[in-house]
PASEBA-1860 file (N, C-alpha, C; in nm, 3 decimals):
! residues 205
1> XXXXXXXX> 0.066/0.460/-1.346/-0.020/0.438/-1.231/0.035/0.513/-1.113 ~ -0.036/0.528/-1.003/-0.012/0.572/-0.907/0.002/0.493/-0.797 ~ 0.158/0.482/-0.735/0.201/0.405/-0.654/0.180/0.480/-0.475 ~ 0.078/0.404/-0.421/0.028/0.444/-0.294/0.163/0.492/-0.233 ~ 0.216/0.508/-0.105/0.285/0.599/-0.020/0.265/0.467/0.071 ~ 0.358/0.489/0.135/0.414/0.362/0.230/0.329/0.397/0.364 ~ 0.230/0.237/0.447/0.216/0.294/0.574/0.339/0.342/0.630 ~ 0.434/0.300/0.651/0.563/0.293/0.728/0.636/0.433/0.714
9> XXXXXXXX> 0.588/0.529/0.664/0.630/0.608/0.617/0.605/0.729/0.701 ~ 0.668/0.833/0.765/0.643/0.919/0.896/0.597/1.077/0.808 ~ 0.530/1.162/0.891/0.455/1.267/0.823/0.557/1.376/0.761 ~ 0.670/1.344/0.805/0.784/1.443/0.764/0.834/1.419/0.607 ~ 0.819/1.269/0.616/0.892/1.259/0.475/0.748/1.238/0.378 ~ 0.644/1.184/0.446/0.550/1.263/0.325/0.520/1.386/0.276 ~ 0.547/1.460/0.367/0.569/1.643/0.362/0.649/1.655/0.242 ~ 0.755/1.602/0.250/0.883/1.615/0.152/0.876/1.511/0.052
17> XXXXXXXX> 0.770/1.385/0.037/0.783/1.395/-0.107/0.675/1.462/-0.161 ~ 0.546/1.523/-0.103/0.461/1.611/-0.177/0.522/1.682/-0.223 ~ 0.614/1.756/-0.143/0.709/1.896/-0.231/0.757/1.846/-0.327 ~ 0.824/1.717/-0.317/0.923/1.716/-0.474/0.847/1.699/-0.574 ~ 0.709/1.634/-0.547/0.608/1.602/-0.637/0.565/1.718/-0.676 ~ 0.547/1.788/-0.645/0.488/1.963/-0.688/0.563/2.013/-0.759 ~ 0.715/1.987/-0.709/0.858/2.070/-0.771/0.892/2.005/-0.884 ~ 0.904/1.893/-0.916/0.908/1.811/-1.034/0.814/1.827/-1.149
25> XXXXXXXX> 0.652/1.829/-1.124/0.535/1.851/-1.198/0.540/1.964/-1.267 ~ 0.598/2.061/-1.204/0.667/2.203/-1.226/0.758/2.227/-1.356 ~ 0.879/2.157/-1.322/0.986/2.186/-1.389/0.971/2.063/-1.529 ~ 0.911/1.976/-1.489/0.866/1.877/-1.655/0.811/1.916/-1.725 ~ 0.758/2.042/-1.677/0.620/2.110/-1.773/0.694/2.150/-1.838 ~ 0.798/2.264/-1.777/0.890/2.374/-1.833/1.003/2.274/-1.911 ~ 1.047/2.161/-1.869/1.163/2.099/-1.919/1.113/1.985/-1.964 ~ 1.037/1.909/-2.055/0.997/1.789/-2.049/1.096/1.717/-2.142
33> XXXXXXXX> 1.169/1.592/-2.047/1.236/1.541/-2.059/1.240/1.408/-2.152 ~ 1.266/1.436/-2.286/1.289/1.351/-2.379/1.405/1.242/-2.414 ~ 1.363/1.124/-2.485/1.496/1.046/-2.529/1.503/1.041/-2.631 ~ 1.461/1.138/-2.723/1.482/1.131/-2.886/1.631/1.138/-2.911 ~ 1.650/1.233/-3.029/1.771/1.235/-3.088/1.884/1.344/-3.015 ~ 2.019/1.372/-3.065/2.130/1.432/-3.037/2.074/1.544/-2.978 ~ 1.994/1.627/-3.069/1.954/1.780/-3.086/1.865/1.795/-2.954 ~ 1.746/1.678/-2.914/1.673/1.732/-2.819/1.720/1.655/-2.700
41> XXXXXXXX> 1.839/1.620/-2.664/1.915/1.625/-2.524/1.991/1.736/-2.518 ~ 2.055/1.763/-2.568/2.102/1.904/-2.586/2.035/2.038/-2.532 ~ 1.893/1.997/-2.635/1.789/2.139/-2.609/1.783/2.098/-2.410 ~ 1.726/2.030/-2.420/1.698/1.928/-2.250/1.769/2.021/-2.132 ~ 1.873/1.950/-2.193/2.073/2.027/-2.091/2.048/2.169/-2.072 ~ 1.999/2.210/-2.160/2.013/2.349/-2.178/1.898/2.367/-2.096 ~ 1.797/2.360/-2.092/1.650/2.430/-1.991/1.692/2.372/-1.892 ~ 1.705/2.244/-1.830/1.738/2.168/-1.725/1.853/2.289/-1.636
49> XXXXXXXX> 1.958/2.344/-1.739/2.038/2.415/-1.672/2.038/2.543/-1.666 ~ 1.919/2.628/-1.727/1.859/2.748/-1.711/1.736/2.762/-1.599 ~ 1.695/2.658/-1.569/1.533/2.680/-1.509/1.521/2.610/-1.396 ~ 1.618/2.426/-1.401/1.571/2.403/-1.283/1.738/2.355/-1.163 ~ 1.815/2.387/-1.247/1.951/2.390/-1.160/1.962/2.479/-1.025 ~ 1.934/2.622/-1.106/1.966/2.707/-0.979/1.935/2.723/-0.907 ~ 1.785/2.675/-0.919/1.718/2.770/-0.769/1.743/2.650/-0.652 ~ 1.762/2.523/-0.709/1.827/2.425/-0.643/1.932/2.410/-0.581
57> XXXXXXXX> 2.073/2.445/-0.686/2.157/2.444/-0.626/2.145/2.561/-0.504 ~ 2.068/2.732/-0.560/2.101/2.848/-0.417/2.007/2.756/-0.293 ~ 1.893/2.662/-0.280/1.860/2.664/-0.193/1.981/2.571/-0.101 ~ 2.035/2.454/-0.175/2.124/2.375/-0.137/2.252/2.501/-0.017 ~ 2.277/2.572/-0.095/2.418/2.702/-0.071/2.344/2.735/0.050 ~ 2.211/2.773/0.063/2.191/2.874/0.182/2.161/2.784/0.277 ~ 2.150/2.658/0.289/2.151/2.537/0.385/2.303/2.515/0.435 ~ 2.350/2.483/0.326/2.485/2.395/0.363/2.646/2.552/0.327
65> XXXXXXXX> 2.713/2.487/0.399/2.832/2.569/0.387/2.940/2.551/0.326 ~ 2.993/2.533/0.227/3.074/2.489/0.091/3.135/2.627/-0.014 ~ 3.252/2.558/-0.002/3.298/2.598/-0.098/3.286/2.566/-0.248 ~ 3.295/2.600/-0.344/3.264/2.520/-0.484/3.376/2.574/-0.577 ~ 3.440/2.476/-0.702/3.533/2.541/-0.754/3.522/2.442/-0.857 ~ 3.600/2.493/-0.981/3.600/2.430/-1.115/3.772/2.310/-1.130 ~ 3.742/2.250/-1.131/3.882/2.197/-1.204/3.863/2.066/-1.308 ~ 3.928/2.115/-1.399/4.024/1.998/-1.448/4.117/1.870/-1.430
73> XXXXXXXX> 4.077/1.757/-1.399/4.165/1.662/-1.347/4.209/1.590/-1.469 ~ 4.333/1.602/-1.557/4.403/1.479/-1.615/4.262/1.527/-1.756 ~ 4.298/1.629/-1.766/4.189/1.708/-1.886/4.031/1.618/-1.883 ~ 3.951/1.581/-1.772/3.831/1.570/-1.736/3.764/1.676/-1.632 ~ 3.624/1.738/-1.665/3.624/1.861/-1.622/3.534/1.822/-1.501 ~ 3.578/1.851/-1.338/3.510/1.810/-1.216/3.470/1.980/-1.144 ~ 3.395/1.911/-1.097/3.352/2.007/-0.944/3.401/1.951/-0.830 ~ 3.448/2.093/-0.726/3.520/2.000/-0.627/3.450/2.097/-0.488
81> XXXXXXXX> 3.359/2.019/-0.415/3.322/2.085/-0.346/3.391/2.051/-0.157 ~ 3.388/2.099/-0.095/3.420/2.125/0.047/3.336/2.188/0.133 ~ 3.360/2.143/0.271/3.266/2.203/0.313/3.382/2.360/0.404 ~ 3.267/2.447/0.425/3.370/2.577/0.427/3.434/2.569/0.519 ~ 3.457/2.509/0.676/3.552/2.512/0.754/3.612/2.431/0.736 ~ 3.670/2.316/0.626/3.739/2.248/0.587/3.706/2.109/0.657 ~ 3.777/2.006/0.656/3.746/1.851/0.635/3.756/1.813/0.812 ~ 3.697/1.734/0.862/3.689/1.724/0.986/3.865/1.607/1.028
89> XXXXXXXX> 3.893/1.624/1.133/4.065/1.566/1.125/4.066/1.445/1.032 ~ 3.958/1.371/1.139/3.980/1.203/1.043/3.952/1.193/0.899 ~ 3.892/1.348/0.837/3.887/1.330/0.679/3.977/1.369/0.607 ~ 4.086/1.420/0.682/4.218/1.505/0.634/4.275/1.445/0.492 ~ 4.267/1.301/0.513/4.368/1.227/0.415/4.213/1.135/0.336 ~ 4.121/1.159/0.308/3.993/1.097/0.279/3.986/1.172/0.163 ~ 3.883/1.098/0.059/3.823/1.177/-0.064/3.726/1.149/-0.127 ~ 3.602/1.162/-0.192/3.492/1.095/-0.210/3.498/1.168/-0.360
97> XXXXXXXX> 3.409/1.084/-0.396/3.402/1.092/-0.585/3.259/1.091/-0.587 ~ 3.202/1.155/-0.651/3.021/1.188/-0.700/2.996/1.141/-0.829 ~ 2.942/1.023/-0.862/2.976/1.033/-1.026/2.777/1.039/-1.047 ~ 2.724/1.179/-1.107/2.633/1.236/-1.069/2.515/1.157/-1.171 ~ 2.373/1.120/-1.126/2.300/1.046/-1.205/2.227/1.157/-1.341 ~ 2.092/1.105/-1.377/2.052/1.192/-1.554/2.082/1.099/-1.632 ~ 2.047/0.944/-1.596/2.024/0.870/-1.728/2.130/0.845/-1.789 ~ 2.252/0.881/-1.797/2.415/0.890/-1.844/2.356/0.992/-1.977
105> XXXXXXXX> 2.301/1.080/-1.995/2.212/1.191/-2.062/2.232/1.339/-2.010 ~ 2.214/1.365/-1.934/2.217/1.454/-1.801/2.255/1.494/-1.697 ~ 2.254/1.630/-1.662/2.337/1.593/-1.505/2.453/1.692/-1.515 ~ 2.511/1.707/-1.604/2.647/1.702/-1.579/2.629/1.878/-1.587 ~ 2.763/1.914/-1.568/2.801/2.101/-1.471/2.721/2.078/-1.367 ~ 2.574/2.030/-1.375/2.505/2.071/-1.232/2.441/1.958/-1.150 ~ 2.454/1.851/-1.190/2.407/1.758/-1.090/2.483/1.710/-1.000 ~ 2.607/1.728/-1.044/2.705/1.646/-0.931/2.677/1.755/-0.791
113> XXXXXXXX> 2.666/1.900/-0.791/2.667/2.024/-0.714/2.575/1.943/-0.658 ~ 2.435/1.947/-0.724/2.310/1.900/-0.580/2.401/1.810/-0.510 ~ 2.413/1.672/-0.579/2.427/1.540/-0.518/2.557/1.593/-0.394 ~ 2.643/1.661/-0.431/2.755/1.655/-0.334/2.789/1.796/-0.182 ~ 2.702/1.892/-0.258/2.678/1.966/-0.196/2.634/1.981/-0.020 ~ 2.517/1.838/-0.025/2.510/1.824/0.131/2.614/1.737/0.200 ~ 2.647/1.637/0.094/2.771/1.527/0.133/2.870/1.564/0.193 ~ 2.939/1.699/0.138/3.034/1.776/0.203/3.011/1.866/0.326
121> XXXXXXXX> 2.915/1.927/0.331/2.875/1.980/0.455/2.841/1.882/0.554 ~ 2.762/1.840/0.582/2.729/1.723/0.654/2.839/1.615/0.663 ~ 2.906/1.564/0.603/3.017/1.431/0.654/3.140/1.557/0.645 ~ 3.181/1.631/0.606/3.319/1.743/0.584/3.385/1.672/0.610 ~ 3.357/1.671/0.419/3.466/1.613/0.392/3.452/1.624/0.218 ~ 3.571/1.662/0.188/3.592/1.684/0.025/3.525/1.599/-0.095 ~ 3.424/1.664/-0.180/3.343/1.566/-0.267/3.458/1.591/-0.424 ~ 3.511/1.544/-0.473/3.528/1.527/-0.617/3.402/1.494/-0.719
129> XXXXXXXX> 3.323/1.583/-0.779/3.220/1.536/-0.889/3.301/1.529/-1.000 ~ 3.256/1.420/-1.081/3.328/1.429/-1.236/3.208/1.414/-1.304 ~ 3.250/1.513/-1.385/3.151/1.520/-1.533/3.210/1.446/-1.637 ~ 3.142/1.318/-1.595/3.188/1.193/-1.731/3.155/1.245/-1.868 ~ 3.173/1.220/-1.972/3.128/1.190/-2.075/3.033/1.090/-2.158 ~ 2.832/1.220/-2.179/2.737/1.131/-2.119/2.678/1.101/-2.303 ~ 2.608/1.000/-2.299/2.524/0.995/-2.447/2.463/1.115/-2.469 ~ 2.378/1.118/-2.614/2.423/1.054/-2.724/2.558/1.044/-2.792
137> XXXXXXXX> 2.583/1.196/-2.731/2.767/1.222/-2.795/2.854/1.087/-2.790 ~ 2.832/1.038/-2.666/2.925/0.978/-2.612/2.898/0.808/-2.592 ~ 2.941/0.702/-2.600/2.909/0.584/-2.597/3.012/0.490/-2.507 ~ 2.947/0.383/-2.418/3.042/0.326/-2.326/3.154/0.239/-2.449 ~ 3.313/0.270/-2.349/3.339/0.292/-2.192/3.364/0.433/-2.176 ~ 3.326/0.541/-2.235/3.352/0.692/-2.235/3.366/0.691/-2.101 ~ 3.220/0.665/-1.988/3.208/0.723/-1.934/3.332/0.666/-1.811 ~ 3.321/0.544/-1.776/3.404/0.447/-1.734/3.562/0.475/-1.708
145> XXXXXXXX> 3.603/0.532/-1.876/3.729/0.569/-1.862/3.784/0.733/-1.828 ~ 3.645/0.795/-1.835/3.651/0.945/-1.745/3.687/0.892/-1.606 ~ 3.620/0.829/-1.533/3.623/0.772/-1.400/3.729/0.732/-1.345 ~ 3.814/0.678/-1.442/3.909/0.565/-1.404/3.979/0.712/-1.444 ~ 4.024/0.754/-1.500/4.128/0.890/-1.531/4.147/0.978/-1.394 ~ 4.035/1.010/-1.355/4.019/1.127/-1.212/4.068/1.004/-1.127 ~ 4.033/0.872/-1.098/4.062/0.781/-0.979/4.201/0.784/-0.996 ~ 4.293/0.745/-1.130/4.425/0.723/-1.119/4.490/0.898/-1.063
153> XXXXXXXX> 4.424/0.966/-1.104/4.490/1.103/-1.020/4.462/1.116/-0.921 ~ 4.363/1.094/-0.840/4.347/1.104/-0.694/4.477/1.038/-0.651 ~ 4.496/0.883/-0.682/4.549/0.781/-0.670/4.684/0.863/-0.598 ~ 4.765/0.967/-0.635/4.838/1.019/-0.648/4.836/1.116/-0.564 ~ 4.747/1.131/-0.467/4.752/1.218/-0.354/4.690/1.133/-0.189 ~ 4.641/1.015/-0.254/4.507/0.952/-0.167/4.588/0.796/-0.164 ~ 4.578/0.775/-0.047/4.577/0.600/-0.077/4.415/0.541/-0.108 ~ 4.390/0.426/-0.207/4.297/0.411/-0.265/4.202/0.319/-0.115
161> XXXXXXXX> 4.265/0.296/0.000/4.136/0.276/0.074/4.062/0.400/0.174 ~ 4.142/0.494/0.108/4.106/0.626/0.182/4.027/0.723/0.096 ~ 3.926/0.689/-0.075/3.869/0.734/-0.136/3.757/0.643/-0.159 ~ 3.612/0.732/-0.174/3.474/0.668/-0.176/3.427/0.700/-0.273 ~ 3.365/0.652/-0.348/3.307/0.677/-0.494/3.177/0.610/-0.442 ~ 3.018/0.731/-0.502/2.934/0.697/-0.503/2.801/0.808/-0.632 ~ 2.738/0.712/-0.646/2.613/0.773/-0.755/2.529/0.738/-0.699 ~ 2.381/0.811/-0.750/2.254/0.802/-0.740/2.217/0.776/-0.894
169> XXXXXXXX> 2.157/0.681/-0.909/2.091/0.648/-0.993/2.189/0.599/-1.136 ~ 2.166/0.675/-1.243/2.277/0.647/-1.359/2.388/0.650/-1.288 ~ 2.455/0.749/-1.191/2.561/0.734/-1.090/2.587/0.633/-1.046 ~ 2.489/0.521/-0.979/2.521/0.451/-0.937/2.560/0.298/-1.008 ~ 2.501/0.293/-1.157/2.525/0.228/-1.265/2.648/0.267/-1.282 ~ 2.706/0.386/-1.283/2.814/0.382/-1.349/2.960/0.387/-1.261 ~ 2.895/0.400/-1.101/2.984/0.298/-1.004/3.051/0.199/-1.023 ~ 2.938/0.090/-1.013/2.957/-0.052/-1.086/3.012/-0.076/-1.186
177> XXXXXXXX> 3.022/0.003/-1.320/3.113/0.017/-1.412/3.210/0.022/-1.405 ~ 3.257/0.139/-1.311/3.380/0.192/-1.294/3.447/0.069/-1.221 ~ 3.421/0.018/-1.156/3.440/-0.081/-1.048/3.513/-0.168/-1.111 ~ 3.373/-0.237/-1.191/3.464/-0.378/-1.284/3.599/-0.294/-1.397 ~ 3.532/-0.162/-1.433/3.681/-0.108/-1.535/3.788/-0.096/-1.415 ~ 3.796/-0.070/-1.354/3.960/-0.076/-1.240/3.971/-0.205/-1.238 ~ 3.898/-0.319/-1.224/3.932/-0.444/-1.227/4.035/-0.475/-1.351 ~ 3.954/-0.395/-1.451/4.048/-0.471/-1.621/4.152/-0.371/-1.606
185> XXXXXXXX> 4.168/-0.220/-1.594/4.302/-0.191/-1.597/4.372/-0.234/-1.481 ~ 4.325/-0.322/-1.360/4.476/-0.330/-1.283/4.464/-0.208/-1.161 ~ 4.381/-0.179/-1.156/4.383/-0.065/-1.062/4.310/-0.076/-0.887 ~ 4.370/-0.032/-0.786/4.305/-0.095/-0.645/4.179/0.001/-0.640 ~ 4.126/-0.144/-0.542/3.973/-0.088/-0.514/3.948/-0.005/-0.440 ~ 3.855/0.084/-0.452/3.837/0.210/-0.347/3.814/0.148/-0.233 ~ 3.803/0.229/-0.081/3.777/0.181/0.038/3.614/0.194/0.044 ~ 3.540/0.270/-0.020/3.384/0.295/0.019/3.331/0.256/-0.108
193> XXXXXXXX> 3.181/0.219/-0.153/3.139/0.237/-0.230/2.989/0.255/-0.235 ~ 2.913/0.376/-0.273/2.793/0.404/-0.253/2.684/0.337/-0.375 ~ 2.584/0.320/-0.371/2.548/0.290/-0.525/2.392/0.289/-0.451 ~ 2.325/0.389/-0.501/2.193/0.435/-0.479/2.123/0.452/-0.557 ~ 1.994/0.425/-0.558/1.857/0.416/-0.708/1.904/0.311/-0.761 ~ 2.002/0.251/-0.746/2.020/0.151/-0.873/2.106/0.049/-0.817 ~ 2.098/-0.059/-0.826/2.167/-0.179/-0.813/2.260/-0.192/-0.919 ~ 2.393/-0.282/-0.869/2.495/-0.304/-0.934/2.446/-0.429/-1.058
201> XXXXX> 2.341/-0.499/-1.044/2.286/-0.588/-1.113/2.252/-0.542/-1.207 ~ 2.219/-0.430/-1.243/2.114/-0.355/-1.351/2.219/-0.360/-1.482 ~ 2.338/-0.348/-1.440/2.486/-0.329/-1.531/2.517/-0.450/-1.633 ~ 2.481/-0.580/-1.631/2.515/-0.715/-1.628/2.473/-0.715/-1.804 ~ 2.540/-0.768/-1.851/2.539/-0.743/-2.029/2.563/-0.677/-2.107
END
């Protein structure tokens, strides 16, 4: 069905969700996004990251000012973005974690980039994305204990009320995850916690 548009809602951001509505209608055609088996998430990943990553991430780049770079944390593979004149004073000793949404399916090399890309320009201040380990391959606590791996290494440069961990959507499910898993290993709680599209309730069973 078609869910009306909010009175409350100002002409700017209806502007901008027509576009995403156009831009989306677009790229489902070209990418239509299935939950079958191993083979067609895979195929998915693959168009998702030929057709509708880039032109996203360059519009993101020619907005915002960031640096972007590959690393390895504690053999989990992250994106670590910045913004290009570096972290504003009071973020000097700060660190934020992206744990990027796609259903725990998707997402990963290139979703954390959208999601963190403005985060860092705009607040400057250093985003850590981690590319958990997502289904079918993969089955919980995979993703949980990717999370908790990059947090205990931050841990090690950061005091833990001086790092923010946040998701959109499956991201933000797997916040809440991460959350209660630092609870069972013993580990302190971050100082921030974001959790967007999705409530921490959704997690419960």
């Amino acid at each position: 069905f078609d869910l009306p548009l909010s009175n409350f809602l100002g002409v700017e951001t209806r502007a901008a969700l027509k576009r995403e509505a156009e831009r989306s209608e677009i790229w489902t055609k070209i990418c239509p996004i299935t939950y079958g088996g191993e083979e067609d998430v895979i195929a998915n990943r693959k168009c998702l990251a030929k057709y509708y990553a880039p032109p996203l991430i360059a519009r993101h780049r020619s907005r915002y000012n960031v640096e972007i770079r590959l690393e390895i944390i504690s053999g989990i593979y992250t994106t670590i973005i910045t913004p290009t004149k570096g972290n504003v004073s009071e973020n000097q000793n700060r660190v934020l974690m992206n744990l990027h949404g796609g259903g725990m399916r998707y997402g990963g090399r290139w979703g954390g980039q959208v999601e963190s890309i403005p985060i860092a320009a705009l607040g400057k201040i250093k985003v850590v994305s981690v590319d958990y380990r997502m289904a079918p391959e993969h089955t919980f606590p995979s993703a949980s204990e990717d999370v908790a791996t990059v947090y205990k290494a931050l841990l090690k440069d950061y005091r833990p009320e001086n790092i923010g961990i946040y998701g959109c959507s499956a991201g933000g499910r797997l916040t809440a995850q991460s959350l209660a898993w630092f609870q069972k290993e013993g580990l302190p709680m971050p100082g921030a916690v974001g959790m967007f599209c999705l409530a921490a309730h959704s997690v419960a069973g």
